[in-house]
mmCIF file as gemmi writes it, N, C-alpha and C atoms, coordinates in Angstrom:
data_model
loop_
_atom_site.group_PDB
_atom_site.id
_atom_site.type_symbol
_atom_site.label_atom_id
_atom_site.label_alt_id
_atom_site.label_comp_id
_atom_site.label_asym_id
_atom_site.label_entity_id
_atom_site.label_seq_id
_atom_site.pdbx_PDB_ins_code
_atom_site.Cartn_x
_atom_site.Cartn_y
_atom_site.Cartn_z
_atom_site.occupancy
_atom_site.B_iso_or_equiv
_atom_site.pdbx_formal_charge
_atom_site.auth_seq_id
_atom_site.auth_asym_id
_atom_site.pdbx_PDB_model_num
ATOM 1 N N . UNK Axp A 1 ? -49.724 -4.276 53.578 1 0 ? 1 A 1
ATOM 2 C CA . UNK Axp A 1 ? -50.644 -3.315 54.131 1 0 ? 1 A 1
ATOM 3 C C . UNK Axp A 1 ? -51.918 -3.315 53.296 1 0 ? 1 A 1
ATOM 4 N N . UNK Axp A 2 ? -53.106 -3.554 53.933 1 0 ? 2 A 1
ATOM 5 C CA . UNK Axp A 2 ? -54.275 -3.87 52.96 1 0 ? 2 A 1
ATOM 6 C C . UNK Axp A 2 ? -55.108 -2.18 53.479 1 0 ? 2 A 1
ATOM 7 N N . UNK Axp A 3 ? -55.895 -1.845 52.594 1 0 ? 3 A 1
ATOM 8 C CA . UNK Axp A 3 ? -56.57 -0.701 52.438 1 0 ? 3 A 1
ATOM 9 C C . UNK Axp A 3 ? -57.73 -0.836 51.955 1 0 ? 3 A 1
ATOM 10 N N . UNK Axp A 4 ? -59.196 -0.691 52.664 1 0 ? 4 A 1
ATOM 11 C CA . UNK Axp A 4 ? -59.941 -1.227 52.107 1 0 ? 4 A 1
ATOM 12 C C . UNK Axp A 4 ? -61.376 0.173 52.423 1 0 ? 4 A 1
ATOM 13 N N . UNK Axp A 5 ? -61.907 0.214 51.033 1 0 ? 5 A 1
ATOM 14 C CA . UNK Axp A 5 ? -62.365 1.346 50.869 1 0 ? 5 A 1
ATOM 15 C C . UNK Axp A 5 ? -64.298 0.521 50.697 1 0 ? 5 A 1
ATOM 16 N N . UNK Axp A 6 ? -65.09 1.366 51.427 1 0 ? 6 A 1
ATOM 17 C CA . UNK Axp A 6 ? -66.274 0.675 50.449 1 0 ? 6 A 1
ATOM 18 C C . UNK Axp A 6 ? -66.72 1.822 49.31 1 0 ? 6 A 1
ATOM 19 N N . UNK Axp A 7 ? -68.322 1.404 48.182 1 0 ? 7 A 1
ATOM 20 C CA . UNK Axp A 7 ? -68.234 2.097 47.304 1 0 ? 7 A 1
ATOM 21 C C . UNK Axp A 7 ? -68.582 3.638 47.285 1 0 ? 7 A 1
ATOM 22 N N . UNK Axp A 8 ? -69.012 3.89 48.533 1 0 ? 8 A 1
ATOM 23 C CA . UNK Axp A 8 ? -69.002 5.39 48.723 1 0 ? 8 A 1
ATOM 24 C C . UNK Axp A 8 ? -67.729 5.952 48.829 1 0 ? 8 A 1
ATOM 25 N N . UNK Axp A 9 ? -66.726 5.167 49.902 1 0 ? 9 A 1
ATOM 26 C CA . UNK Axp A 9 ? -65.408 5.979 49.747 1 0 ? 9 A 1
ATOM 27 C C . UNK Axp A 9 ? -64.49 5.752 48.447 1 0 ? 9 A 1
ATOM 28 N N . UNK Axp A 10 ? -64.855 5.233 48.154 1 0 ? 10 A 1
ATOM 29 C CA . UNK Axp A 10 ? -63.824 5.399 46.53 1 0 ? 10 A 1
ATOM 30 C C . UNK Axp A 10 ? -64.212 6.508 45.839 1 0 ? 10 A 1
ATOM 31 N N . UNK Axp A 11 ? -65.748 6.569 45.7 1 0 ? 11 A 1
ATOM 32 C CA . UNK Axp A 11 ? -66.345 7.741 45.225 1 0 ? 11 A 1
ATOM 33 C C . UNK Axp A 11 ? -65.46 9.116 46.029 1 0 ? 11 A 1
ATOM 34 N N . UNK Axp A 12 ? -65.113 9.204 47.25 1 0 ? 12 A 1
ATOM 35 C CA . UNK Axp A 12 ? -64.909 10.723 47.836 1 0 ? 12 A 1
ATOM 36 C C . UNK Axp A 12 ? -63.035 10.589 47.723 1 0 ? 12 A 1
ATOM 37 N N . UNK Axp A 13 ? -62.946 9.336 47.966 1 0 ? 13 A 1
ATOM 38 C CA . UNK Axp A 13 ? -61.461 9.258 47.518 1 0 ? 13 A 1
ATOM 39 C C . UNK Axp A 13 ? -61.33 9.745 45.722 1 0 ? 13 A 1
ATOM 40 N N . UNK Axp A 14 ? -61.882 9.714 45.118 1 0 ? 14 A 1
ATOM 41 C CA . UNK Axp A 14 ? -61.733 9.392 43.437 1 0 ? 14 A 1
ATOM 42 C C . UNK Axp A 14 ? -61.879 11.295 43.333 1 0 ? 14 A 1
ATOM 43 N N . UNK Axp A 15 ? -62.97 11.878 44.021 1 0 ? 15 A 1
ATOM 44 C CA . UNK Axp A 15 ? -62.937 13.112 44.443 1 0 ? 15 A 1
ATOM 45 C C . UNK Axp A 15 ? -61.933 13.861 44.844 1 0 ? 15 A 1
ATOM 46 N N . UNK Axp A 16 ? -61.463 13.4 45.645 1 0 ? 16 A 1
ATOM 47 C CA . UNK Axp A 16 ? -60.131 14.57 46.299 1 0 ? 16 A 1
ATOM 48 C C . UNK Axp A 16 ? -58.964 14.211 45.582 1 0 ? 16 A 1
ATOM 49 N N . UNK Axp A 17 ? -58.845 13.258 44.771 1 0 ? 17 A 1
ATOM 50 C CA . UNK Axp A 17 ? -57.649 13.131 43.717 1 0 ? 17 A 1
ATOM 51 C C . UNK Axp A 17 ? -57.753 13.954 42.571 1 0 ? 17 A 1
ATOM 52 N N . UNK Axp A 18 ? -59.229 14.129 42.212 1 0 ? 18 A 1
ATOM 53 C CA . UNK Axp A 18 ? -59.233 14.922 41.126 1 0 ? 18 A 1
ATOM 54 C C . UNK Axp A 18 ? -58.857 16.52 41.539 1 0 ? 18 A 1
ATOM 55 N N . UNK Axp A 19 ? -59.234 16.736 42.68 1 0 ? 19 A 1
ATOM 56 C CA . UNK Axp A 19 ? -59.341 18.09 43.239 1 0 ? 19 A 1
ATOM 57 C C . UNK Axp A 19 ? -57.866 18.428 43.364 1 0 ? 19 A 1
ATOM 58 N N . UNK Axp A 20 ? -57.269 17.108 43.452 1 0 ? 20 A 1
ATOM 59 C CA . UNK Axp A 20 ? -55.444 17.593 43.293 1 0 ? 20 A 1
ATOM 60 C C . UNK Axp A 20 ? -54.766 17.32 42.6 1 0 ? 20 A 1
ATOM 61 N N . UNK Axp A 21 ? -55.491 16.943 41.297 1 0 ? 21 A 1
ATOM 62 C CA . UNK Axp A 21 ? -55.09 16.365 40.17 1 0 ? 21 A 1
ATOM 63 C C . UNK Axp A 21 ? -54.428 17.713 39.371 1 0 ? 21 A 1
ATOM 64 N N . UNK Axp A 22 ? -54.8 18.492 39.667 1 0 ? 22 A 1
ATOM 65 C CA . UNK Axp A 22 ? -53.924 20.413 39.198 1 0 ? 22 A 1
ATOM 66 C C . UNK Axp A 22 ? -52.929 21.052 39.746 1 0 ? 22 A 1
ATOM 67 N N . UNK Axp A 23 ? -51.838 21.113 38.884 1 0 ? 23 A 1
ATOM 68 C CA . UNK Axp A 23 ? -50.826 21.152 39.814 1 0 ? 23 A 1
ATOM 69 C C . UNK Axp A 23 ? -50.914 22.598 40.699 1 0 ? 23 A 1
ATOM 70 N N . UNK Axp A 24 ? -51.54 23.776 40.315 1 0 ? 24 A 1
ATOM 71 C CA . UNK Axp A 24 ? -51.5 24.87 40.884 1 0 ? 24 A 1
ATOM 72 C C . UNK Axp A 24 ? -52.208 24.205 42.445 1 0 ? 24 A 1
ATOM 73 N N . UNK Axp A 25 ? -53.321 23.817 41.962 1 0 ? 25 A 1
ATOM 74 C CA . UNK Axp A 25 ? -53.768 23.585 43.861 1 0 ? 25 A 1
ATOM 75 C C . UNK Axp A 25 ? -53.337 22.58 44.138 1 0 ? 25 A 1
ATOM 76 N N . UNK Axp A 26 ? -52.264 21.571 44.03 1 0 ? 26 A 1
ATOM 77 C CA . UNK Axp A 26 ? -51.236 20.741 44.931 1 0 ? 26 A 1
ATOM 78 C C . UNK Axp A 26 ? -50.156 21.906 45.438 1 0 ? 26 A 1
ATOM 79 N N . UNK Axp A 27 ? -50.166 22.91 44.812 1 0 ? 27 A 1
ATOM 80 C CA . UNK Axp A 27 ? -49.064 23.77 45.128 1 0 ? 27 A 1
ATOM 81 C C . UNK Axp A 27 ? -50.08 24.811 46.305 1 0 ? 27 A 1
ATOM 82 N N . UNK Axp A 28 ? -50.85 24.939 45.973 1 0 ? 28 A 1
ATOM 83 C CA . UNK Axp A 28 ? -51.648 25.605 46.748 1 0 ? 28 A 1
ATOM 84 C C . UNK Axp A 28 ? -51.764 24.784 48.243 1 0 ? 28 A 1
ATOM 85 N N . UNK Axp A 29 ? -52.014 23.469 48.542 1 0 ? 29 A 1
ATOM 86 C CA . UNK Axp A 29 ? -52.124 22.744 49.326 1 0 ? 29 A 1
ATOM 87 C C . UNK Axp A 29 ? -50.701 22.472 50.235 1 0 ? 29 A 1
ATOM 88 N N . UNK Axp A 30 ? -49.948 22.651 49.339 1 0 ? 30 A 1
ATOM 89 C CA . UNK Axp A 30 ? -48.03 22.482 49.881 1 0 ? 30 A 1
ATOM 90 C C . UNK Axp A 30 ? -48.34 23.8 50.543 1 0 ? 30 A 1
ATOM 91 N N . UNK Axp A 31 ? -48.568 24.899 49.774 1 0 ? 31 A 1
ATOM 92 C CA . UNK Axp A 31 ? -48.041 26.021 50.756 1 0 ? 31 A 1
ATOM 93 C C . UNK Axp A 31 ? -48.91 26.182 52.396 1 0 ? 31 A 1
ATOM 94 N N . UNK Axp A 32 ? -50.009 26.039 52.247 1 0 ? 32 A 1
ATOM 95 C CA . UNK Axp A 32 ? -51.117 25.467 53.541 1 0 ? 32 A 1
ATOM 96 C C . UNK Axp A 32 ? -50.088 24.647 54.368 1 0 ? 32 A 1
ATOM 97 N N . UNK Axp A 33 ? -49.534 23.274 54.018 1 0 ? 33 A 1
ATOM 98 C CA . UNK Axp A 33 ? -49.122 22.309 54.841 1 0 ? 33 A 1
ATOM 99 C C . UNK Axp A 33 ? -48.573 23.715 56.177 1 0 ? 33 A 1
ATOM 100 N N . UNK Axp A 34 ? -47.599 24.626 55.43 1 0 ? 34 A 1
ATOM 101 C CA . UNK Axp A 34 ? -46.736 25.246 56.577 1 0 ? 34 A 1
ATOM 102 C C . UNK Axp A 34 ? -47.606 26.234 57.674 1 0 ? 34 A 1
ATOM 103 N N . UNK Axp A 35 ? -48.732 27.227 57.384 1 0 ? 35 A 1
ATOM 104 C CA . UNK Axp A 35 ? -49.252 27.576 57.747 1 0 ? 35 A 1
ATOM 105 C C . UNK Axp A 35 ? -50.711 28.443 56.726 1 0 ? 35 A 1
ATOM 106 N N . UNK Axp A 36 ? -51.323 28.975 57.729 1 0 ? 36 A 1
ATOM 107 C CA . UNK Axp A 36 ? -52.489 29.539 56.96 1 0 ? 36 A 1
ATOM 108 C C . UNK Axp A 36 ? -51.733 30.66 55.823 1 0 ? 36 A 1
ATOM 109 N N . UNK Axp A 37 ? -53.131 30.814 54.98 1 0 ? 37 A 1
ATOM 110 C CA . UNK Axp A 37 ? -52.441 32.157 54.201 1 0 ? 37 A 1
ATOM 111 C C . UNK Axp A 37 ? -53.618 32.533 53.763 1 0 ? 37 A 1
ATOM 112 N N . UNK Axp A 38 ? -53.172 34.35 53.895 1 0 ? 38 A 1
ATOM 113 C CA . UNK Axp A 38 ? -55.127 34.883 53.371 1 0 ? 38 A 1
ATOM 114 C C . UNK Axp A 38 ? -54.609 34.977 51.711 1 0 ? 38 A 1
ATOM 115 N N . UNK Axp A 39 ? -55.373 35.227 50.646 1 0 ? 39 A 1
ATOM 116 C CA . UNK Axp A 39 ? -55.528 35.365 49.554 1 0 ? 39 A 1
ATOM 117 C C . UNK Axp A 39 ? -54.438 36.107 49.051 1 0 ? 39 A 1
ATOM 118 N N . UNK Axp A 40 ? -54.242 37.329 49.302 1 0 ? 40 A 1
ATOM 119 C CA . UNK Axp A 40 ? -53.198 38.126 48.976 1 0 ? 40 A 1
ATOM 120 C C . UNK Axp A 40 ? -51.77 37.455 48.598 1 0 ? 40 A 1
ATOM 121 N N . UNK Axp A 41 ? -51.599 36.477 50.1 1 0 ? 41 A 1
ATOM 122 C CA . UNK Axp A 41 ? -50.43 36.351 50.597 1 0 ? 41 A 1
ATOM 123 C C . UNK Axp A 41 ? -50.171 34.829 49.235 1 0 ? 41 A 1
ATOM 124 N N . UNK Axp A 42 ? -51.323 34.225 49.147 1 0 ? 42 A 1
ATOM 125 C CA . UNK Axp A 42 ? -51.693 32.898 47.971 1 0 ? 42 A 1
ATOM 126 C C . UNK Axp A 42 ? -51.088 33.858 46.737 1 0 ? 42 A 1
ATOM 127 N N . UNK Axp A 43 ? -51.636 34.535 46.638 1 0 ? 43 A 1
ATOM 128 C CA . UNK Axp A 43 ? -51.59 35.258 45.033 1 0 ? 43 A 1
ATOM 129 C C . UNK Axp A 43 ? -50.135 35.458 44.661 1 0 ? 43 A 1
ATOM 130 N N . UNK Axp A 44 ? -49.377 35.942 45.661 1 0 ? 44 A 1
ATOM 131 C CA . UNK Axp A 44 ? -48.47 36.188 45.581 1 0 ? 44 A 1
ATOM 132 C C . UNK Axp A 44 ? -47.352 35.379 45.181 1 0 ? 44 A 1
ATOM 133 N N . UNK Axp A 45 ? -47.581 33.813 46.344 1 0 ? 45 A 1
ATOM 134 C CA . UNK Axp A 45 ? -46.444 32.714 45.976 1 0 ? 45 A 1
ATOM 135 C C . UNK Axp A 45 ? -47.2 31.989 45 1 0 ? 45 A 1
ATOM 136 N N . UNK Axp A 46 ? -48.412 31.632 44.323 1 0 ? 46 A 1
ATOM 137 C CA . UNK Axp A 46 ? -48.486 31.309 43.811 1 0 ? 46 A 1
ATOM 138 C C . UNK Axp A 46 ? -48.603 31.57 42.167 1 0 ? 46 A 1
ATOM 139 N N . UNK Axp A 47 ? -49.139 32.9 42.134 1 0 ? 47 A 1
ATOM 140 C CA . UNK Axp A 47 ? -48.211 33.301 40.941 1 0 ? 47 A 1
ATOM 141 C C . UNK Axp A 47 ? -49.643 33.437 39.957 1 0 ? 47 A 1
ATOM 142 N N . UNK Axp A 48 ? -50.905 33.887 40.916 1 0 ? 48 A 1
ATOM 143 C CA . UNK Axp A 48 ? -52.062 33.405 39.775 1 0 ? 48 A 1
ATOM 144 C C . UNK Axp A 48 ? -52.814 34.669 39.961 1 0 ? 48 A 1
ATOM 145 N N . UNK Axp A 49 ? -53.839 35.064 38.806 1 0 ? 49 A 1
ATOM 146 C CA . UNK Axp A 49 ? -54.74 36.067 39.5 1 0 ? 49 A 1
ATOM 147 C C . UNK Axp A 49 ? -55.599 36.109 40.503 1 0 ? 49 A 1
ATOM 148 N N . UNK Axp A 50 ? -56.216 36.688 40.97 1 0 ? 50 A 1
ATOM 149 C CA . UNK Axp A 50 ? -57.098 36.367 42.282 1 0 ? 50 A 1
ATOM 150 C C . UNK Axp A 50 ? -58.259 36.039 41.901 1 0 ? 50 A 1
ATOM 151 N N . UNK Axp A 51 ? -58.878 36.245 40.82 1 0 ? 51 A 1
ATOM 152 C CA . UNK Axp A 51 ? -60.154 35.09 40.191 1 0 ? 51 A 1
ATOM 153 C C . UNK Axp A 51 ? -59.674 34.063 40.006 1 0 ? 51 A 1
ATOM 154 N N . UNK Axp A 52 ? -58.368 33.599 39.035 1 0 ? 52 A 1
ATOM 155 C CA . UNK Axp A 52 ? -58.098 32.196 39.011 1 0 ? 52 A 1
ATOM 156 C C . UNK Axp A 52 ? -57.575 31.547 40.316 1 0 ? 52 A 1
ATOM 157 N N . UNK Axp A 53 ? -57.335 32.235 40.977 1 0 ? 53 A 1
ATOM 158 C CA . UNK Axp A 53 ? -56.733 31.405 42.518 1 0 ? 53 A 1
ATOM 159 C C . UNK Axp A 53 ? -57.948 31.472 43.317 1 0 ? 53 A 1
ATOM 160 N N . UNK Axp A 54 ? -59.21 32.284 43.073 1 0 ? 54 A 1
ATOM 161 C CA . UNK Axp A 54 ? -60.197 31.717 43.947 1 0 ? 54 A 1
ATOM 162 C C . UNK Axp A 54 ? -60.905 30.703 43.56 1 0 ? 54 A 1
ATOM 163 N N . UNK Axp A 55 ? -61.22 30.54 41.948 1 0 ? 55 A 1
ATOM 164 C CA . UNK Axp A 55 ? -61.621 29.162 41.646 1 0 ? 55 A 1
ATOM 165 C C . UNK Axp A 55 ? -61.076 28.032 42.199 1 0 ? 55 A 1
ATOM 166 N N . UNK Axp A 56 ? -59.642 28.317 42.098 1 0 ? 56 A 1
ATOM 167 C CA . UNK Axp A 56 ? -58.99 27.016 42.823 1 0 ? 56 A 1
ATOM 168 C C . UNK Axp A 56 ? -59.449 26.856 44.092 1 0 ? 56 A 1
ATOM 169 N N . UNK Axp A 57 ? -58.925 27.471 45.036 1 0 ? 57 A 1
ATOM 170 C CA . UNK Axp A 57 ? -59.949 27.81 46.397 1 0 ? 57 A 1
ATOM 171 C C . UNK Axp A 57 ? -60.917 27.154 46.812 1 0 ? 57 A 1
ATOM 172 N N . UNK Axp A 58 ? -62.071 27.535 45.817 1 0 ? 58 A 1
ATOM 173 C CA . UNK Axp A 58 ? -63.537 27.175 45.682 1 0 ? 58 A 1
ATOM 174 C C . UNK Axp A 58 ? -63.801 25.463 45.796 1 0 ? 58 A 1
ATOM 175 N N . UNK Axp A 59 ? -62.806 25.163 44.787 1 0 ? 59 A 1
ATOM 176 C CA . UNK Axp A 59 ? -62.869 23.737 44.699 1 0 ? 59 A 1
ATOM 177 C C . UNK Axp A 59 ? -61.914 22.869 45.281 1 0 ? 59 A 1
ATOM 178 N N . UNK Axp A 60 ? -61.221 23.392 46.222 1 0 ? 60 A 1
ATOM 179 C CA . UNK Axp A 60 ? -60.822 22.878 47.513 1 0 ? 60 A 1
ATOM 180 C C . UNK Axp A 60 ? -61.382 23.326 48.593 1 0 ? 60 A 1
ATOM 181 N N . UNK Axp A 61 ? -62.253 24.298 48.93 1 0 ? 61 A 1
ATOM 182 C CA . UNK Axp A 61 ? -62.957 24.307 49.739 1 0 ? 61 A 1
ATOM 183 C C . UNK Axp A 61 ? -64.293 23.506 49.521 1 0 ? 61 A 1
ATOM 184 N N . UNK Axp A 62 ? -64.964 23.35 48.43 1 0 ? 62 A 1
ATOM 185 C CA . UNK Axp A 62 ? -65.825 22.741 47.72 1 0 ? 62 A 1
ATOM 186 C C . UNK Axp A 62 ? -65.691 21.219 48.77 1 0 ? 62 A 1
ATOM 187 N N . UNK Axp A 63 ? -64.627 20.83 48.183 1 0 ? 63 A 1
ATOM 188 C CA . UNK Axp A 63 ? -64.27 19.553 48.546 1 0 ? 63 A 1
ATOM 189 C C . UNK Axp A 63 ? -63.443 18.646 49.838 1 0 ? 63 A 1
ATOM 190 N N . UNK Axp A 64 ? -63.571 20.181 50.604 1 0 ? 64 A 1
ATOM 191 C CA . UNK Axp A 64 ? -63.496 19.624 51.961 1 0 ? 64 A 1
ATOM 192 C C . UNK Axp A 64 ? -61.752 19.526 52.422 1 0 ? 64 A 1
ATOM 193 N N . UNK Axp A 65 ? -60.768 20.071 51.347 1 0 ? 65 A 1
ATOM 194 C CA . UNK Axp A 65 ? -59.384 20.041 51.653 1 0 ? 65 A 1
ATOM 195 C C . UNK Axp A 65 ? -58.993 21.367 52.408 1 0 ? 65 A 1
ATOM 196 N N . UNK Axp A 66 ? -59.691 22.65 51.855 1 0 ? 66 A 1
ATOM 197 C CA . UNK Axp A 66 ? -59.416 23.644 53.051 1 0 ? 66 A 1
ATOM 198 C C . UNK Axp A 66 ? -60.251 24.758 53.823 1 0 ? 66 A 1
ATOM 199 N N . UNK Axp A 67 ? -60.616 24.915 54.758 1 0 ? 67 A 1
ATOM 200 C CA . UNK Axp A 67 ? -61.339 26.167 55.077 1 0 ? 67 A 1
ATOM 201 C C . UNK Axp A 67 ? -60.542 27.521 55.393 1 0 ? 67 A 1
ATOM 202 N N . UNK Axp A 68 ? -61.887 28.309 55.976 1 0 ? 68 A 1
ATOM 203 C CA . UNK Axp A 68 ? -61.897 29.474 55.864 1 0 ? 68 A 1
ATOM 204 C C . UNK Axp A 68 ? -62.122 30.191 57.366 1 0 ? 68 A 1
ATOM 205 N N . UNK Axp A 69 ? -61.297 31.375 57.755 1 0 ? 69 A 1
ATOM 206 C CA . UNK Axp A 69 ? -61.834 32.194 58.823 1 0 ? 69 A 1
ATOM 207 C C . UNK Axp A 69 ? -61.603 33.621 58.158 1 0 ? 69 A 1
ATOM 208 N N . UNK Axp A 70 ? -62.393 34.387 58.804 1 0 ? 70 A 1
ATOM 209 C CA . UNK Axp A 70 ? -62.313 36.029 58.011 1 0 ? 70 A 1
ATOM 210 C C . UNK Axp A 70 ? -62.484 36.872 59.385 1 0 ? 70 A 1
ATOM 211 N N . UNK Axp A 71 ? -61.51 37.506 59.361 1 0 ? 71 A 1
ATOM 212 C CA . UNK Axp A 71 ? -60.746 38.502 60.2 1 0 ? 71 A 1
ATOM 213 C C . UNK Axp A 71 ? -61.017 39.953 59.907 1 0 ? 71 A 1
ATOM 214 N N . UNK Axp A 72 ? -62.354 40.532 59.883 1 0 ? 72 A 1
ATOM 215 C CA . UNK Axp A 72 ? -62.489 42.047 58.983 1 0 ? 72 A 1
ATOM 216 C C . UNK Axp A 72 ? -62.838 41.537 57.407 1 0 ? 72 A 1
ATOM 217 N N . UNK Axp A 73 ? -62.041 42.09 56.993 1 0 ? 73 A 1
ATOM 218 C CA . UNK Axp A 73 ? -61.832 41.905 55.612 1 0 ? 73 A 1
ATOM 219 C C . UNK Axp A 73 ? -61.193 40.985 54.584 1 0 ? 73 A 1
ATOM 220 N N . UNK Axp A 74 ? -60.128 40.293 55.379 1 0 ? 74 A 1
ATOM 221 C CA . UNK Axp A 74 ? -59.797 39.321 55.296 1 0 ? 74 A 1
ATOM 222 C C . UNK Axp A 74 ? -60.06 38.25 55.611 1 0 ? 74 A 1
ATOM 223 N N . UNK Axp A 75 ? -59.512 37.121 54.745 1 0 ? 75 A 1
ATOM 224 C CA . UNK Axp A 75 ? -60.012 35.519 54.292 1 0 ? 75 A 1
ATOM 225 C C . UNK Axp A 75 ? -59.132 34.951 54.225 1 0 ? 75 A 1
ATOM 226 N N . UNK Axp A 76 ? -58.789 34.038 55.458 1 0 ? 76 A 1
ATOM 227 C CA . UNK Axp A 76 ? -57.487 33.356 55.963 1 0 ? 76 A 1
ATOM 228 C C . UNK Axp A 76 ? -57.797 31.511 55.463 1 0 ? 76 A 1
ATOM 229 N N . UNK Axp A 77 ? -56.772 31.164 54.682 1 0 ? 77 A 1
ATOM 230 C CA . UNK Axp A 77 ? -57.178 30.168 54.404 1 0 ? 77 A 1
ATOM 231 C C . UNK Axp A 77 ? -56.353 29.134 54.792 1 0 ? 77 A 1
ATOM 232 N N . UNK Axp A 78 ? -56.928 27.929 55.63 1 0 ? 78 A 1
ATOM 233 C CA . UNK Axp A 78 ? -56.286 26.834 56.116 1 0 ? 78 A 1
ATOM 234 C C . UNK Axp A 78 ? -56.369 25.26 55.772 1 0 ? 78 A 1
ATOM 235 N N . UNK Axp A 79 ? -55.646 24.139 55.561 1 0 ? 79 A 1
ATOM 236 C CA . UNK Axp A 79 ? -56.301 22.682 55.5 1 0 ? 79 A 1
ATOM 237 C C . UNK Axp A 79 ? -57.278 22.274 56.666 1 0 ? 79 A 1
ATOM 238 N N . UNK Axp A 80 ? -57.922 21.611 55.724 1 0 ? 80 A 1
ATOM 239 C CA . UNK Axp A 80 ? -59.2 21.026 56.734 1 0 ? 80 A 1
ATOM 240 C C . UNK Axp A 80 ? -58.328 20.165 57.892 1 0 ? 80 A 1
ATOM 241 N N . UNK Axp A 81 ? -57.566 19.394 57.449 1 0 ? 81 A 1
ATOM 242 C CA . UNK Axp A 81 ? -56.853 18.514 58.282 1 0 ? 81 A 1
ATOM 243 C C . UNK Axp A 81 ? -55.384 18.391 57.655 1 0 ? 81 A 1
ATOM 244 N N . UNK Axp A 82 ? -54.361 17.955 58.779 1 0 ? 82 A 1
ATOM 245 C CA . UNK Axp A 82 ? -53.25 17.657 58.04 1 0 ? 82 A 1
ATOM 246 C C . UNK Axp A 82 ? -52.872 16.42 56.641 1 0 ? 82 A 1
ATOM 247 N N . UNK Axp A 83 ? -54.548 15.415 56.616 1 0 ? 83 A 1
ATOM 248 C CA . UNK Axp A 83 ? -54.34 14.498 55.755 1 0 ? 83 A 1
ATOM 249 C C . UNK Axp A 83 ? -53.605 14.581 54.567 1 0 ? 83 A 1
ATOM 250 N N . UNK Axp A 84 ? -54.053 16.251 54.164 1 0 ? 84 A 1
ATOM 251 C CA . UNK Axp A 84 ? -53.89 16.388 53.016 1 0 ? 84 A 1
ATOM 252 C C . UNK Axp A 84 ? -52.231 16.475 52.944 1 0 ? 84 A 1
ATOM 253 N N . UNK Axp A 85 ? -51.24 17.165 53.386 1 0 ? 85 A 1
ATOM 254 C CA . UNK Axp A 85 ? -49.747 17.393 53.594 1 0 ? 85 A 1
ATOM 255 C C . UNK Axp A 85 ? -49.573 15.816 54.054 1 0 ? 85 A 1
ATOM 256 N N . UNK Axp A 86 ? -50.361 14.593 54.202 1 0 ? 86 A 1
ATOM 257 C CA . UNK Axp A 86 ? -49.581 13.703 54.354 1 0 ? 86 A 1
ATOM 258 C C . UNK Axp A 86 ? -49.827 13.049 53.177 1 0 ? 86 A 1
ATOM 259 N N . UNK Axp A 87 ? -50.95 12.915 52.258 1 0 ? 87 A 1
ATOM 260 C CA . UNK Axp A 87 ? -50.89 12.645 50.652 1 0 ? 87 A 1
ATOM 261 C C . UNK Axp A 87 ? -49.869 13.244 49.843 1 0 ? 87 A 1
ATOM 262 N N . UNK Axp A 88 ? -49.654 14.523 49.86 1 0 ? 88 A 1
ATOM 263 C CA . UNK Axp A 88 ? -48.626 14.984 49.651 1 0 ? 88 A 1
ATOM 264 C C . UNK Axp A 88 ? -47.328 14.355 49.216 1 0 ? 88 A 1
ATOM 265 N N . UNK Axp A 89 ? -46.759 13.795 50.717 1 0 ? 89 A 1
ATOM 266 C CA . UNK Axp A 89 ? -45.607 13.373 51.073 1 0 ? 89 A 1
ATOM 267 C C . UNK Axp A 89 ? -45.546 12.176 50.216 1 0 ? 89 A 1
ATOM 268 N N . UNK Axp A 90 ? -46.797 11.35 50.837 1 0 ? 90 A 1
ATOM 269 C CA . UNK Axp A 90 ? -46.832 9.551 49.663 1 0 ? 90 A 1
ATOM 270 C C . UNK Axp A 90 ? -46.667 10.159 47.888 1 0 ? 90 A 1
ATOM 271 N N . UNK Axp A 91 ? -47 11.155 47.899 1 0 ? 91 A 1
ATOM 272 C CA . UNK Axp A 91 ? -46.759 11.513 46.443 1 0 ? 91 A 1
ATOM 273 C C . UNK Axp A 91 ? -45.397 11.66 46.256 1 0 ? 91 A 1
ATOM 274 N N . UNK Axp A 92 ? -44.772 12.408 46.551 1 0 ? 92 A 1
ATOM 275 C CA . UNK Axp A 92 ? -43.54 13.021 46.671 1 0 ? 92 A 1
ATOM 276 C C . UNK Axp A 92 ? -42.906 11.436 46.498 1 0 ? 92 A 1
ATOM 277 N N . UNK Axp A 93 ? -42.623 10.924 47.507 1 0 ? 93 A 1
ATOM 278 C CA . UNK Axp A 93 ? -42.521 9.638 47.615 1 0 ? 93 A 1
ATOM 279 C C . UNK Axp A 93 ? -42.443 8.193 46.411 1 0 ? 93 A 1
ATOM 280 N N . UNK Axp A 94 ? -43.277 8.44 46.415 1 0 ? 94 A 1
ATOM 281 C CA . UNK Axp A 94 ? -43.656 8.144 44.905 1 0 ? 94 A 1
ATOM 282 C C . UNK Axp A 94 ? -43.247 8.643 43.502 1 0 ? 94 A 1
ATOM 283 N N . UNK Axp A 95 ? -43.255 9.456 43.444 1 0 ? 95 A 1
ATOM 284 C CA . UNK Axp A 95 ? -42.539 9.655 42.658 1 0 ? 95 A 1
ATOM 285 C C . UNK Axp A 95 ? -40.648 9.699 42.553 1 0 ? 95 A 1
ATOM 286 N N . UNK Axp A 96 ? -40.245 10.05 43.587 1 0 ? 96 A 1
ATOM 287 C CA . UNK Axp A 96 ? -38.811 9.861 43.883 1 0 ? 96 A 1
ATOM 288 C C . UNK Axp A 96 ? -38.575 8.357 44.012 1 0 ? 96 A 1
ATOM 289 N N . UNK Axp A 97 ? -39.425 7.536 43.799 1 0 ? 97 A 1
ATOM 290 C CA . UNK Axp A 97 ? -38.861 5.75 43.93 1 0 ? 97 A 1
ATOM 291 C C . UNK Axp A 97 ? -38.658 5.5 42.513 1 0 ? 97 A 1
C-alpha cells in the first residue's frame, strides 16, 4: 500500500500528530468518536479542569480535529470528521501488533 503525501501535506499531517501527540486529547478525541459532548460532560470523563480541558479543546479545534455548536449557553463539542476515530484505531492497532 503506497501513501504518498506532497510537502504541504506532511506539514498538516506532522500537525495533527502533534495535536495528538497528548494523551489527554487522544482521550478527548476517543470520547468524541461515540458522540458529541458539551464541556461539562468532557470535564467530567476526562478528569481535567475546565481551563486545562479548554486549552486542549482550543488546540484541537485550532487544528481542525473538532468543532463546535452552542445551544444557549452551552458548547457542544464534536469531530470534524470521523478520520480522526479511524487514526485512532491504526493506533490502537499498532500498538497491539
Amino acid at each position: 500500500m503506497s501513501v504518498r503525501f506532497d510537502e504541504n501535506n506532511l506539514e498538516d499531517v506532522a500537525n495533527l500528530l502533534k495535536a495528538l501527540s497528548n494523551e489527554r486529547r487522544l482521550k478527548i478525541v476517543h470520547v468524541l468518536c461515540d458522540d458529541e459532548k458539551n464541556v461539562g460532560e468532557l470535564e467530567e470523563i476526562i478528569g481535567l479542569s475546565q481551563s486545562a480541558l479548554s486549552q486542549h479543546l482550543a488546540r484541537l479545534r485550532r487544528d481542525g480535529i473538532v468543532t463546535t455548536r452552542r445551544d444557549a449557553q452551552t458548547i457542544y463539542y464534536t469531530l470534524a470528521c470521523d478520520s480522526a476515530c479511524t487514526v485512532l484505531k491504526c493506533l490502537r492497532e499498532l500498538n497491539d501488533a
